[in-house]
N, C-alpha and C positions, 0 to 999 in steps of 0.2 A: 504493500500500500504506500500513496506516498504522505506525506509530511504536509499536514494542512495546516490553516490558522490556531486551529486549538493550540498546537506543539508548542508556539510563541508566544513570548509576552507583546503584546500591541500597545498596551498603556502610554502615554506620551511618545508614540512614536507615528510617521508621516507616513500612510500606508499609499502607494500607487500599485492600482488592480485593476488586470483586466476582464473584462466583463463582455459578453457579448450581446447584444444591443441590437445586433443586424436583425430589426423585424420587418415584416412587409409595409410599406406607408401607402400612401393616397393622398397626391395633393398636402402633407406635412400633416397627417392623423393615421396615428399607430394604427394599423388595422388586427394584428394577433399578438397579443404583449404576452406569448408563454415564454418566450427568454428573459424575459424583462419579471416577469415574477419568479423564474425559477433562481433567478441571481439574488433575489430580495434576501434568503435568508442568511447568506453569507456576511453581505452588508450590513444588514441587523446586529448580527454580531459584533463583527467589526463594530460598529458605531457604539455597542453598550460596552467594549471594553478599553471605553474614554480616550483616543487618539489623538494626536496632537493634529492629525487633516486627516483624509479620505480624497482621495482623486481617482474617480475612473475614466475608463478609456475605453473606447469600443472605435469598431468601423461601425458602419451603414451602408451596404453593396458597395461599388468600387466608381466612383465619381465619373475616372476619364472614360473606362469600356460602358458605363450607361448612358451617359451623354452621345456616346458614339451610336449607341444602339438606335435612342431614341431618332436621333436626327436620323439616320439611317431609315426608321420608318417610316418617319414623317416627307425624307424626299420620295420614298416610294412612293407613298398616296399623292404627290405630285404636292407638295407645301413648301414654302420657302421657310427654312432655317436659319434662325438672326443668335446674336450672341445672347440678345435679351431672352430666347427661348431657355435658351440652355441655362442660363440663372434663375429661369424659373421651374425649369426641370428639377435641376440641383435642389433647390429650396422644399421642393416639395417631398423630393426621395433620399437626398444624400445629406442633409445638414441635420446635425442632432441635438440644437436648440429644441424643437417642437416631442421631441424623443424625453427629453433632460427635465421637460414639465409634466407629461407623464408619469416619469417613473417617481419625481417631486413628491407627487398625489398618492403614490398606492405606497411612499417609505415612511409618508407622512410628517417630512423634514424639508426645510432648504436647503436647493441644492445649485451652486453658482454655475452657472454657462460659461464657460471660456472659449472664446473664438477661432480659437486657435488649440492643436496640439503639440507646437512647437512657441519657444518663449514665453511662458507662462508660468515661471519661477515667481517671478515678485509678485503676480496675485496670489499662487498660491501660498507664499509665505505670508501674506497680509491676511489670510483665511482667521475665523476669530478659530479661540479653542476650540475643538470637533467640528470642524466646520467642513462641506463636502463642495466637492465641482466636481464636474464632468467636462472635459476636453472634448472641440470639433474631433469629428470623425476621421481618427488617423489615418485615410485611405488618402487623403487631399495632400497629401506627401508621398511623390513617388518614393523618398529613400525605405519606408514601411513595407511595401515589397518587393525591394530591390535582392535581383540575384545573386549579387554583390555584396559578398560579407561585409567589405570596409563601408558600403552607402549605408546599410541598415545599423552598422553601429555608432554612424555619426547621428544618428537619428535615438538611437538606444542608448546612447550614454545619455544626452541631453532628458529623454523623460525619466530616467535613473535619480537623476536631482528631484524629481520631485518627492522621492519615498525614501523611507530608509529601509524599508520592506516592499518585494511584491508579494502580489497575490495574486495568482492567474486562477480564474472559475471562468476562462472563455471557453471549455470544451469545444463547442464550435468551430472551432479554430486552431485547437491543440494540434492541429495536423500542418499547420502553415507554419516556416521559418522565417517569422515575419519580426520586426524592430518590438514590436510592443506585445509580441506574444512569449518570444522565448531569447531573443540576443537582449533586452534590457537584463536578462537576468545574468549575463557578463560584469554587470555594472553597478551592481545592488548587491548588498554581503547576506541577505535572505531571499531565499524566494520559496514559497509553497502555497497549496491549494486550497482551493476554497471546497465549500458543501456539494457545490455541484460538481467541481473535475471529483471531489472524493467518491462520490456516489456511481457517475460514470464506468470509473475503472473498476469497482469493488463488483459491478454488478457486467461490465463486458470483460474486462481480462478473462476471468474465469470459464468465459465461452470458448474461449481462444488456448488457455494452460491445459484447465483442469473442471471439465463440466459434469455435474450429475449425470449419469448416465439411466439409459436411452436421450441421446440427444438430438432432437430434434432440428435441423436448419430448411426456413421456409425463406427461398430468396428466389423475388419476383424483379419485377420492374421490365424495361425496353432490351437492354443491351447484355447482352451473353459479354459483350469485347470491357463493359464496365465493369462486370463480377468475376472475371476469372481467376483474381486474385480470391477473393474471397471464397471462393466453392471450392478452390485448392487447399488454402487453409482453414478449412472446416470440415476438408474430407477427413484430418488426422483423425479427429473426435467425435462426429457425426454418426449414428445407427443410420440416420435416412438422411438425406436432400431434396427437399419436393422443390422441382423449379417449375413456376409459373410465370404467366404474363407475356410478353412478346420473345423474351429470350425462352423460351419454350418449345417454341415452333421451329429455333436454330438446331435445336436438341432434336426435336423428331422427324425432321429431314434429314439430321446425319443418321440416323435408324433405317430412313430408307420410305418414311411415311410421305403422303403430300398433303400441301398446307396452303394450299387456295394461293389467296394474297396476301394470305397473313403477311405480317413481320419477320423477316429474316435477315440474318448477318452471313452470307454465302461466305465471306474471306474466314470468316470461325466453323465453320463445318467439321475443320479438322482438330479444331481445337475443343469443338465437343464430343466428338468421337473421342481423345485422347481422356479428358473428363470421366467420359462414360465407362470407358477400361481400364483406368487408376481405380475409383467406384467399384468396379467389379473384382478388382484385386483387389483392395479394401474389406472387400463384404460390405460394404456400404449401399442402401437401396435407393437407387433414383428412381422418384415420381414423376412421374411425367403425365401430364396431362390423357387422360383414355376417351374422351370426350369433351364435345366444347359445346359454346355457345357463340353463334358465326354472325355476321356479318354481310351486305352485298359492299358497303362505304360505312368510313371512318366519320362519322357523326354522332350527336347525343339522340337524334331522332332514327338514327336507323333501325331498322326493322329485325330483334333478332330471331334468329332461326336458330335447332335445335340441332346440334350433329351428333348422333349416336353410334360413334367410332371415334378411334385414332387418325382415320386420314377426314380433311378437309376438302368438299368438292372446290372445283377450278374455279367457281364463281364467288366463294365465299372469302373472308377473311375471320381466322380468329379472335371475341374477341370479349370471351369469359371462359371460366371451365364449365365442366355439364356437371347436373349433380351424382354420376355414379365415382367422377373425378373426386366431387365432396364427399363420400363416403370413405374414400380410401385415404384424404386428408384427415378426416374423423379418426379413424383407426390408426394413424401414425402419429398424430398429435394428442390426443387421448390418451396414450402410453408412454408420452415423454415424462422426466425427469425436467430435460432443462429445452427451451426452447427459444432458437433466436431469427428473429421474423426481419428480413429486409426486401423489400418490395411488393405491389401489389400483383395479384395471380390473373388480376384483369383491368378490365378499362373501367375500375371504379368511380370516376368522376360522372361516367354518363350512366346514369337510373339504369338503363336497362340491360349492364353491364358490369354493376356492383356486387351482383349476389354471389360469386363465388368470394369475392375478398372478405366482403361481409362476414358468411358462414367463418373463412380462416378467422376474421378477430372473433367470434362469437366462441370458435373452439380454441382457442387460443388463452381466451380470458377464461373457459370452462377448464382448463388444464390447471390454470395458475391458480385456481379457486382448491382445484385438487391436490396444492402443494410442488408444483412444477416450476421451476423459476422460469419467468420469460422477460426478454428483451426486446425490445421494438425497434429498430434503429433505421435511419434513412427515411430523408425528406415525404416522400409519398405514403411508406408506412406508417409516421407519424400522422398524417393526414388522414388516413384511412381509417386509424382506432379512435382519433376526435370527429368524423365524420359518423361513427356510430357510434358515439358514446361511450366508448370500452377504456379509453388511457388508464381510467385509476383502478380499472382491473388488471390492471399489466403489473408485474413484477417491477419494471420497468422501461420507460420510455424516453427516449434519447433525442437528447437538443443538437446534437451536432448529425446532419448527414454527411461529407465529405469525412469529416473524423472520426464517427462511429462504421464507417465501410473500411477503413484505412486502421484502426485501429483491430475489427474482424480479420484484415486480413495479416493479422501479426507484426504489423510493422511499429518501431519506436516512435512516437510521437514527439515532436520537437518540445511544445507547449507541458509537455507533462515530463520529457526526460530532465526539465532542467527542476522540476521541485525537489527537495529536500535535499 
């Protein structure tokens, strides 16, 4: 485990922590504040054990690639592009003034705005006692994630001054070798974790070392070329692998099945075949989809059809499972010990396309009620258990997707190698 706030005295001393903050906005209004409460109890903490400041630090998406985005769609739809756009872009998605009043409200404390997360020494030493700010969004400085060890430490020493401790609870982001995630702690003679990287690792390492067995891994989503790390390193430990969702159909083409117009990745064929008979040397059982629920076009109003088989006719695209597919998820998930869920098994955003993922969190949440530990991890799967109401049946459910896939699939995490 690593080395969290508890370990340290904080009493009079200047704490700079990062904190992950990157929520979805609209127009400069939080629209989903689960990062933003899950950081809260760290903070609390912190603040009742009387510190001489409090300064966090977060991004908020990446300033120059969303601006570029934007104007990017905007010349499509045929719109002319001014600089005023793009300030008022920024203003609305990237700047964490409108973020910093939010979170104000659910800590129930003032909390100062600084405009900047570069030169901001003399306000924060002018802070009264326990006094808290929050720094512009450190993405507005290319040296933050510069490839460049010596850019990101010109940048990591100077927020260094601001703390005589960090504290990193950005899980989120424990996966980036970025200035304010893991090089300031070059520069600070403490550094450790907060409530939430604590909780993170205590509850994914063990997926990854040393899991209850029958272990269960349910990893969905688009891309087979996204999770090959992760299905690799989950084959050590895993009894089954059920893969659902588009990377599914890469799987049952390399078998030799047809898949209409499903989703497939032809350059990974081989690389699911190679999958399938590591698996088979394993004794590990892959699920694969035996029935689905098809498609003519990629819409929330399409018309679905029922296919009662493994092959897809030519006209169709997959684009759920069927439910003889749910029974055998039933029966492998129902017997887990520990189960860790990343991706959806379908096109759960569109109504008529949800019910196989659905059914997965329903058995999912029925297992962990059973004594099963389960993990949720990755964007869409997060979505998927607040979508039906299941998170606080989860074991738990994971704030970081880049980091909780990257952390699955064994790798050292920068954000976290450097606590304790």
């Amino acid at each position: 485990m690593i080395k969290t706030v508890k370990d340290v005295d904080l009493k009079g001393k200047r704490i700079v922590m990062r904190v992950d903050f990157n929520v979805p906005m609209k127009d400069g209004v939080v629209q989903d504040d689960t990062r933003i409460m899950a950081a809260l109890p760290t903070i609390k903490y912190i603040v009742e054990q009387n510190p001489r400041s409090l300064v966090l630090m977060s991004h908020l998406g990446d300033p120059k690639k969303d601006v570029k985005k934007a104007q990017e769609k905007a010349e499509k739809a045929g719109k002319t592009w001014t600089d005023a756009d793009a300030e008022k872009f920024i203003n609305g998605k990237n700047r964490l003034e409108p973020v910093v009043k939010y979170f104000a409200e659910k800590l129930g404390k003032e909390v100062k705005f600084l405009p900047d997360a570069l030169g901001q020494k003399a306000a924060i030493d002018a802070l009264p006692e326990g006094g808290i700010a929050m720094l512009e969004n450190t993405r507005f400085h290319k040296e933050e994630t510069s490839k460049d060890a010596a850019e990101r430490d010109t940048m990591a020493k100077e927020l260094a001054t601001y703390g005589d401790i960090f504290v990193n609870d950005a899980f989120g982001t424990a996966h980036r070798d970025h200035a304010s995630t893991a090089s300031i702690a070059k520069f600070v003679k403490t550094s450790v974790g907060g409530f939430l990287m604590e909780k993170e690792v205590k509850y994914i390492e063990p997926m990854v070392t040393n899991p209850a067995k029958p272990m269960v891994a349910i990893i969905g989503g688009a891309k087979v070329s996204s999770k090959i790390a992760v299905l690799e390193s989950l084959l050590k430990n895993a009894s089954a692998l059920i893969i659902g969702g588009g990377m599914a159909y890469t799987f049952l083409k390399a078998q030799g099945h047809t898949i209409g117009k499903s989703l497939v990745e032809d350059d990974f064929i081989d690389t699911a075949k190679d999958l399938l008979n590591k698996a088979a040397e394993k004794k590990v059982r892959i699920v694969l989809p035996v029935d689905h629920v098809g498609a003519e076009g990629f819409s929330a109003d399409a018309a679905p059809v029922a296919v009662d088989g493994m092959d897809i006719p030519d006209n169709l695209m997959g684009m759920d499972v069927g439910p003889k597919t749910v029974e055998i998820y039933k029966k492998e998930i129902l017997a887990a010990k520990s189960i860790v869920w990343n991706g959806p098994v379908g096109v759960f955003e569109f109504e008529n396309f949800a019910k196989g993922t659905g059914e997965v969190a329903h058995l999912v949440a029925e297992a962990t009620a059973n004594g099963a530990m389960s993990v949720v991890g990755g964007g869409d799967s997060v979505a998927a258990v607040n979508k039906f109401n299941l998170a606080s049946k989860m074991s738990h459910v994971s704030t970081g997707g880049g980091a909780s896939l990257e952390f699955l699939e064994g790798k050292t995490l920068p954000g976290i190698a450097i606590l304790g």
